[in-house]
C-alpha positions as CSV (number, residue, x, y, z in Angstrom):
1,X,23.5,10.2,-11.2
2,X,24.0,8.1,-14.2
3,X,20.6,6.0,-14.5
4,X,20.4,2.2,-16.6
5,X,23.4,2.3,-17.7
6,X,25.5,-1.2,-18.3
7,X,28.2,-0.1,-15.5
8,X,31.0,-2.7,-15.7
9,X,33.9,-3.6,-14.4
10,X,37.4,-5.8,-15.9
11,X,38.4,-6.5,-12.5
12,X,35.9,-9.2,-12.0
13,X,34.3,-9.7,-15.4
14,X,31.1,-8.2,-14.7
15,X,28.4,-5.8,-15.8
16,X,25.5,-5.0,-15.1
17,X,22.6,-2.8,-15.5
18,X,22.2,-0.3,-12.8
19,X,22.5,3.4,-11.4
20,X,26.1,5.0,-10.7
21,X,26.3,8.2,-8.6
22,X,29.4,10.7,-9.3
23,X,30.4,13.0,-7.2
24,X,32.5,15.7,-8.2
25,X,35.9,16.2,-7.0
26,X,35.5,18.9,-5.0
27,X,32.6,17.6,-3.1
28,X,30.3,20.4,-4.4
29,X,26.7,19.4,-4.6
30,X,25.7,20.0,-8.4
31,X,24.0,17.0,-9.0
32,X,22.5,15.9,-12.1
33,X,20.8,13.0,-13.4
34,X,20.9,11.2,-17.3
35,X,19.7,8.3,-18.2
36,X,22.0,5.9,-20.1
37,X,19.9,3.2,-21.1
38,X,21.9,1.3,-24.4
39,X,25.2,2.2,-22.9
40,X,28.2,1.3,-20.9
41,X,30.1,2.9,-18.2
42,X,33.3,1.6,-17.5
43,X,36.4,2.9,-15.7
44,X,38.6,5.9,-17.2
45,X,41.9,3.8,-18.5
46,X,45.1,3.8,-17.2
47,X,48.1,4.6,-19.7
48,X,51.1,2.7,-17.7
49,X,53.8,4.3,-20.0
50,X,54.1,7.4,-21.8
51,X,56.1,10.4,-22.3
52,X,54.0,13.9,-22.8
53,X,56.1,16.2,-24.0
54,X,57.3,13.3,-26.9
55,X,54.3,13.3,-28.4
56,X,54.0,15.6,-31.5
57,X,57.7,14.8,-32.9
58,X,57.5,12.5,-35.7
59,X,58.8,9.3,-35.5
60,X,62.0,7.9,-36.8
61,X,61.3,5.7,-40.4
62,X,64.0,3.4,-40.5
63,X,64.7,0.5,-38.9
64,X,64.0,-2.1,-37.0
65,X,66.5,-2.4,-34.9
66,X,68.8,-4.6,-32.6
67,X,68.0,-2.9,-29.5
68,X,66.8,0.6,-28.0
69,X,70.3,1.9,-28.0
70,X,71.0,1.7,-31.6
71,X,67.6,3.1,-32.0
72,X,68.5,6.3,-30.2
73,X,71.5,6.3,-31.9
74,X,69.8,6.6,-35.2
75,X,67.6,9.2,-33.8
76,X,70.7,11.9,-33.3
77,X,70.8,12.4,-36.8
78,X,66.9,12.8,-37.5
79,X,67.3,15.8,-35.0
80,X,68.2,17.6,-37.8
81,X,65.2,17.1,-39.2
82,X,63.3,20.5,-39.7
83,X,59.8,18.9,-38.6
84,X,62.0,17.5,-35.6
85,X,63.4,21.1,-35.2
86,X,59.7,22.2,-35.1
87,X,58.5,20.2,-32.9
88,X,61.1,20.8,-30.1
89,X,61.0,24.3,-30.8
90,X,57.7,24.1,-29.0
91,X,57.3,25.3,-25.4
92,X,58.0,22.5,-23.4
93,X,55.1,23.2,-21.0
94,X,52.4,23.1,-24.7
95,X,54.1,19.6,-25.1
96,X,53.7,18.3,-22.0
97,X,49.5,19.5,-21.8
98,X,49.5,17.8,-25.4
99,X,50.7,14.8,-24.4
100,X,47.8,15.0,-21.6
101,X,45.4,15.4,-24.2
102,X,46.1,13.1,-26.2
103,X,45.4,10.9,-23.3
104,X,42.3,12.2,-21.9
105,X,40.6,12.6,-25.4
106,X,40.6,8.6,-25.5
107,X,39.7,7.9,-21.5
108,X,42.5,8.0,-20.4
109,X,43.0,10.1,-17.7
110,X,45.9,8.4,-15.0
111,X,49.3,8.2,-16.8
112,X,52.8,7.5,-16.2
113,X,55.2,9.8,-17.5
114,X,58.3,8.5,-17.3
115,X,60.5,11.6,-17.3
116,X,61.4,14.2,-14.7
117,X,58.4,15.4,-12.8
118,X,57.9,18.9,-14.5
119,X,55.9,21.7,-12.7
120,X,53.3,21.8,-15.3
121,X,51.9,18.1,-14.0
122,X,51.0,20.4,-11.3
123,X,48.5,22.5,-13.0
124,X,45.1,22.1,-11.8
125,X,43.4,21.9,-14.9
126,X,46.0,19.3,-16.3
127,X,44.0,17.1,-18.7
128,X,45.2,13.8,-16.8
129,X,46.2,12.6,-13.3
130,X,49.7,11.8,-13.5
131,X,51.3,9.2,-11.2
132,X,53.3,10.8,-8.0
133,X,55.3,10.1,-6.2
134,X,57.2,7.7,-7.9
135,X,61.2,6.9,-9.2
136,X,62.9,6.8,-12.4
137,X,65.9,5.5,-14.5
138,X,66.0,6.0,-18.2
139,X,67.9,3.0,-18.8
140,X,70.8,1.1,-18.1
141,X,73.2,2.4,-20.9
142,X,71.6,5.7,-22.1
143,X,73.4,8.6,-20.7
144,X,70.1,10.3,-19.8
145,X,68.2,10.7,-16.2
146,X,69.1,10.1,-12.6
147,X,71.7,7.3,-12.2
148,X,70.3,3.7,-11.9
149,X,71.2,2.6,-8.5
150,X,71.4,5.8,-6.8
151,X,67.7,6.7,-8.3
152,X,66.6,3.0,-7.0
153,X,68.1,3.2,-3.6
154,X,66.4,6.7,-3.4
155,X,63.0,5.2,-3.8
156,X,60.7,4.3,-0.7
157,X,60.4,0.9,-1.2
158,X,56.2,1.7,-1.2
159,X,56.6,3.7,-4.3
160,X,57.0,2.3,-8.0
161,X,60.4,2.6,-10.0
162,X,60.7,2.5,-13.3
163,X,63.4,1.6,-16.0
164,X,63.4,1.0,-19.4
165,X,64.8,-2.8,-19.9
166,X,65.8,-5.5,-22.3
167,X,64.6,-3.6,-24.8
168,X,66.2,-5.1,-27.8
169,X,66.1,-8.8,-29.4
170,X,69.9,-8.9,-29.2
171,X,72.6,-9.8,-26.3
172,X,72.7,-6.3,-25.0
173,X,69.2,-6.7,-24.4
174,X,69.5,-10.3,-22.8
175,X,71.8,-9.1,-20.9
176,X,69.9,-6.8,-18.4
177,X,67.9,-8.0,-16.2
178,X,71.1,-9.9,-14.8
179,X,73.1,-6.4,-14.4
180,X,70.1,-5.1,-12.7
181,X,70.3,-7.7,-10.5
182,X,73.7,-7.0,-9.6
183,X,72.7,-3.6,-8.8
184,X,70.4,-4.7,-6.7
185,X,67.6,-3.2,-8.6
186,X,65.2,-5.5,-8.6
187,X,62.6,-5.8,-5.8
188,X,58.8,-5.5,-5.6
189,X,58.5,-2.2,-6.9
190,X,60.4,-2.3,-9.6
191,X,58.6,-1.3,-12.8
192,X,60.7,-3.0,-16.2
193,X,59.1,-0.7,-19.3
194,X,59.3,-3.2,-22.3
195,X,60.8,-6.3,-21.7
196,X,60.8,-7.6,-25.2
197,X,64.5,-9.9,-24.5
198,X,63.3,-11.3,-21.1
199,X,63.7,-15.0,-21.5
200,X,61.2,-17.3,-20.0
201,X,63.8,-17.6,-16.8
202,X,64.4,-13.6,-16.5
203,X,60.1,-13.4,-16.3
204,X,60.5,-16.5,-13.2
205,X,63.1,-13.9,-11.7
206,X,60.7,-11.1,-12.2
207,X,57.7,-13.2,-11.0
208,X,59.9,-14.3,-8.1
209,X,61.1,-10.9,-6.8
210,X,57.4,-9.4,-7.2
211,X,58.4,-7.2,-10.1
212,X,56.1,-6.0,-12.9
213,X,56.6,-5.7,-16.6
214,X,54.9,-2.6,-18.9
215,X,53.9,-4.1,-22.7
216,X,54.4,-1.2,-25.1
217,X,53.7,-3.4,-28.1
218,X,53.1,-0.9,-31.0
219,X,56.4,1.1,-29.9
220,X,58.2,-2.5,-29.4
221,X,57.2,-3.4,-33.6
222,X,58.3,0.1,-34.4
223,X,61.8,-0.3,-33.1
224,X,62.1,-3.7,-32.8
225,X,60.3,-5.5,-35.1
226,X,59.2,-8.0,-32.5
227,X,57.4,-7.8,-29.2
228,X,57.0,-10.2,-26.1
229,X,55.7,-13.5,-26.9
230,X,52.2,-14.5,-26.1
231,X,53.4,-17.2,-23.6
232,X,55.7,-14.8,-21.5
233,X,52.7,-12.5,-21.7
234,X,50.3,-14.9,-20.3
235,X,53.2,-15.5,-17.4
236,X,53.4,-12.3,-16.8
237,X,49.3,-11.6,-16.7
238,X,48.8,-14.9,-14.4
239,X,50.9,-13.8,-11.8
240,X,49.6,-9.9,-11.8
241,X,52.6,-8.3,-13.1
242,X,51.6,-6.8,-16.5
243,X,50.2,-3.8,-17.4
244,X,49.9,-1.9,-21.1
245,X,51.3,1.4,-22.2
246,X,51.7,3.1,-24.9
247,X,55.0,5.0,-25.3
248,X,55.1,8.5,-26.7
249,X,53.8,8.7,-30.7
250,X,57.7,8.8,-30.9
251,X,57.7,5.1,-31.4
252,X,54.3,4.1,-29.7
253,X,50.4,4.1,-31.1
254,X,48.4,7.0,-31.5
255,X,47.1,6.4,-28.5
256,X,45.5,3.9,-25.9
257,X,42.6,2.6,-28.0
258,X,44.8,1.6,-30.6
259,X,47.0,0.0,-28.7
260,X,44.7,-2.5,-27.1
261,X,43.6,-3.5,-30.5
262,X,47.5,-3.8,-31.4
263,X,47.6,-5.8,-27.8
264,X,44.8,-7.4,-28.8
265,X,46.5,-8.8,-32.4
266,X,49.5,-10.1,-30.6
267,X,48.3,-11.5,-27.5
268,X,46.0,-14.4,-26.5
269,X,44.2,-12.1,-24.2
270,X,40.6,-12.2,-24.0
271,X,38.7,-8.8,-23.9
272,X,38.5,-8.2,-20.7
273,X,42.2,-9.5,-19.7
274,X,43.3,-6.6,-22.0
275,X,41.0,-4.0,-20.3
276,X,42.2,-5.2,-16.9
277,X,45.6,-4.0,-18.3
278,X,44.6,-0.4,-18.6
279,X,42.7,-0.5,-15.3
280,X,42.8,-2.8,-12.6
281,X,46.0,-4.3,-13.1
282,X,47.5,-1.3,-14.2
283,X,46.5,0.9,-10.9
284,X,47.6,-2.1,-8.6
285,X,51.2,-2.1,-10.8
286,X,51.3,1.8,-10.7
287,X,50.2,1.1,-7.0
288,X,47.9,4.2,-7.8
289,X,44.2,4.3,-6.0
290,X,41.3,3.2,-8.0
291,X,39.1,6.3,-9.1
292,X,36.0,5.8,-8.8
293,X,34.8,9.3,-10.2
294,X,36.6,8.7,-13.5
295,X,34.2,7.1,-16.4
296,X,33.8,6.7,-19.9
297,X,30.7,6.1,-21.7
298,X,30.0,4.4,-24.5
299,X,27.1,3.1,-26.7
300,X,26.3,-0.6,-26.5
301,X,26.4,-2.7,-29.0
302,X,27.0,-6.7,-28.1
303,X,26.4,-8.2,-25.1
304,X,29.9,-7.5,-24.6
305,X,30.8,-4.5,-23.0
306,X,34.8,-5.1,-22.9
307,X,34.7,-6.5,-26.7
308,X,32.8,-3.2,-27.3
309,X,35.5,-1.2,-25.8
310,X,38.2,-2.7,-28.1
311,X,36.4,-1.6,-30.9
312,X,36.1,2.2,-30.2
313,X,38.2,5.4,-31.9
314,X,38.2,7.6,-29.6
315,X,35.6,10.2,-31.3
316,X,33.5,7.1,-30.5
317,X,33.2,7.9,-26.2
318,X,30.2,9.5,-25.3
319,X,31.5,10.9,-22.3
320,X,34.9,11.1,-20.7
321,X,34.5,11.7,-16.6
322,X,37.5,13.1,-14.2
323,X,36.8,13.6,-10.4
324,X,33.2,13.2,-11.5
325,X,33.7,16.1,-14.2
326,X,32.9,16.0,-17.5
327,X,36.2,16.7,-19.9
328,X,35.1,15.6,-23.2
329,X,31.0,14.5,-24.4
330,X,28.7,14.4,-27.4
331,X,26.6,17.4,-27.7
332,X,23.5,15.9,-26.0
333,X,25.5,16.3,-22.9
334,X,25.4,20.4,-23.0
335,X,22.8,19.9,-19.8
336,X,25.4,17.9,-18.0
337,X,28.5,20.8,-18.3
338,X,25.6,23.2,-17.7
339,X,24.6,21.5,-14.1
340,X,28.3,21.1,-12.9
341,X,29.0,24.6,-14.1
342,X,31.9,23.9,-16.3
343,X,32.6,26.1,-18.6
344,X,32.8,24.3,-21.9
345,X,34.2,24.9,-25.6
346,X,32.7,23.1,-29.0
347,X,35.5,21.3,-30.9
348,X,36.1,18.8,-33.7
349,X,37.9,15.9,-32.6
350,X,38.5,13.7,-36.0
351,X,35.8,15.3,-38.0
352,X,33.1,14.7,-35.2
353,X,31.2,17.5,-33.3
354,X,32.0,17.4,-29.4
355,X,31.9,19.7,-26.1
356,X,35.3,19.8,-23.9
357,X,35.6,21.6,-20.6
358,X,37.4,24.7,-21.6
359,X,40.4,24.8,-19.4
360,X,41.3,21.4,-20.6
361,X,42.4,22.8,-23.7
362,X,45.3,24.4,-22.9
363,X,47.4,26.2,-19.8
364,X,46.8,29.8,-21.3
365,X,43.3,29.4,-22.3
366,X,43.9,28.9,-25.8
367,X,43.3,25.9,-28.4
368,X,45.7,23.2,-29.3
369,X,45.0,23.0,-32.9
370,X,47.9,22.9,-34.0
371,X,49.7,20.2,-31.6
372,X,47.0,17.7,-31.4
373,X,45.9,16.2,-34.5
374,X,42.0,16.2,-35.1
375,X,41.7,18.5,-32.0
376,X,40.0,21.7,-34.2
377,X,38.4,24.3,-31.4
């Protein structure tokens, strides 16, 4: 039982101060109580757009460009690249948990990873939830995943599908949201990652077919040099159908704190339409249940808990809560892993004492220095 703590909520705007029982995930009864006066509790984030196992290979440091296609092929000669070579060199399944960390160390523990579903996802002690079942393309000219139209027409029409588009400022880019059309691609639960060469009348078509649209802003300036216009983004949020991700660190931010303050610099969002991007809107796009067991906890400090929020690094949370579970807390929170039983491991996370649940930090019961920066167990 979290006592006086400001419990709020982006979905309607509201906070207020008052208890919040969590029960843990597997229904056990190891209850515990803390009181929280002087700080918030709002829901864990939602990370609309990543990919895990991209996550510790550095980043490409030319550009911009045109469009994602000349961006990739760019990228074919950086794999020679002996950090590049490094990095891949790593097991796939230690990229894919670090990817997951990275996540859940800033709160947020649903993601989307837009890639084949591997086994590791599976794990039970995976640092995040990641979205299933859903469907995939990579794109509509990048010789990579399951074809377009045979991946969409294998989707339930109840599940999400996703597909990088119009990712580019050019006429390729332009251009795509009409040949998806003519796949017949584009129905309510079609997910477009980007978006950045929508014009206004591709976002009515989007609006019109029920479509959403997944802002990756920092990874759009990376590549691009340009992101979607604060007018189309205000389309898009009015009618429901925008959610934020981040990428991979690839092209994208470090992770999803950051990239509500980039949101946040290019946008005319107000605080709480950003965090409804990374939690209400973002389930409903994902069409993922809300989770009401996973928290993160914050000091106060304005009478504005989601203006608060945009201001926090990550070493900053108090408390990040899965199924009612601690993962990641301040020291002062030994009692809680003690109560619940969890088996827990002291770490440095950017210079800053902290207690994480063991098992989160990695699939053979070992540390993650050396994937994650900042992590030091």
């Amino acid at each position: 039982m979290l006592r006086n703590g400001l419990v709020a909520s982006a979905a309607g705007g509201t906070a207020e101060i008052r208890d919040l029982l969590l029960t843990p995930g597997d229904g056990a009864s190891r209850r515990y109580e803390m009181d929280l006066q002087d700080h918030t509790v709002l829901p864990a984030l939602i990370n609309a757009h990543d990919h895990l196992h991209r996550n510790a290979v550095p980043p490409l440091k030319s550009g911009p460009f045109a469009n994602s296609y000349a961006w990739a092929a760019a990228f074919r000669s950086h794999f020679d690249d002996p950090e590049v070579k490094t990095a891949l060199a790593v097991p796939a399944i230690l990229r894919h948990w670090q990817g997951g960390l990275k996540n859940a160390l800033c709160g947020a523990t649903t993601v989307m990873h837009h890639d084949s579903p591997s086994p590791i996802l599976e794990h039970p002690h995976f640092p995040v939830r990641t979205l299933r079942p859903y469907g995939w393309a990579h794109s509509l000219h990048l010789e990579f995943g399951p074809p377009v139209a045979q991946s969409f027409q294998a989707t339930p029409p109840n599940v999400a599908w996703f597909i990088h588009l119009a990712e580019g400022v050019d006429d390729v880019a332009a251009a795509e949201l009409q040949e998806l059309v003519a796949l017949e691609c584009l129905r309510e639960n079609t997910v477009l990652i980007h978006g950045v060469g929508l014009s206004d009348a591709d976002i009515g078509r989007v609006r019109a077919a029920g479509a959403s649209v997944v802002w990756c802003p920092s990874s759009n300036l990376a590549i691009l040099g340009q992101t979607i216009t604060p007018n189309r983004l205000r389309t898009l949020f009015s009618a429901g159908c925008l959610a934020l991700g981040t990428d991979s660190r690839l092209s994208g931010a470090f992770d999803l704190l950051e990239e509500l303050r980039v949101a946040a610099r290019h946008s005319d969002f107000s605080p709480c339409e950003l965090l409804r991007l990374v939690t209400v809107d973002a389930g409903r796009l994902l069409r993922t249940a809300s989770v009401h067991n996973d928290v993160i906890i914050f000091r106060s400090h304005s009478g504005d808990p989601f203006a608060d929020a945009l201001r926090l690094q990550r070493h900053e949370l108090r408390a990040v809560v899965r199924d009612g579970e601690l993962l990641v807390a301040d020291l002062d929170f030994e009692e809680w892993f003690v109560r619940q039983r969890i088996a827990y491991t002291p770490i440095q996370l950017d210079g800053h004492p902290k207690l994480c649940a063991s098992t989160l930090l990695s699939p053979h019961a070992g540390p993650m220095i050396d994937l994650e920066p900042g992590l030091v167990c």
